[in-house]
C-alpha angles and dihedrals in degrees: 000000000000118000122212117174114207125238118340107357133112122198117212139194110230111242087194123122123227110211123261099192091077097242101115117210109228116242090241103059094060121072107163132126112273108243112215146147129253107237099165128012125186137243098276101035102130117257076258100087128039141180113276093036121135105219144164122246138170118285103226100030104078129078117240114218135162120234119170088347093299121121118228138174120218124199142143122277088243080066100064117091106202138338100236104214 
């Protein structure tokens, strides 16, 4: 199944890592940025961002779907932090 967001939205794969060792941070103990990578962008994203970018976002801000099994997050550009290059 393809995947296009409209206007202004990127969707990212999530680049965090969930712990193995069974102690679970609680959400509010981290507050640091979200790292991902762009995997679709729509029509009006900036030149800025493209797909295939590994950028920084904020942590509560995205929606989180399933599509093929496979878990996104959704937000706007004005969302992303930074691309790390």
């Amino acid at each position: 199944m393809q995947l296009h967001p409209t206007s202004n939205n990127v969707v990212v794969e999530s680049l965090s890592e969930t712990p193995t060792s069974g102690i679970l941070i609680p959400e509010t103990a981290k507050e640091k940025p979200e790292m991902g990578t762009i995997i679709a962008i729509g029509d009006e994203v900036s030149d800025e961002i493209k797909v295939g970018d590994v950028v920084l976002f904020k942590k509560y801000t995205p929606d989180e779907f399933i599509l093929d099994k496979q878990t996104l997050l959704i937000m706007k550009e004005s969302d992303v932090i930074a691309v790390i290059e």
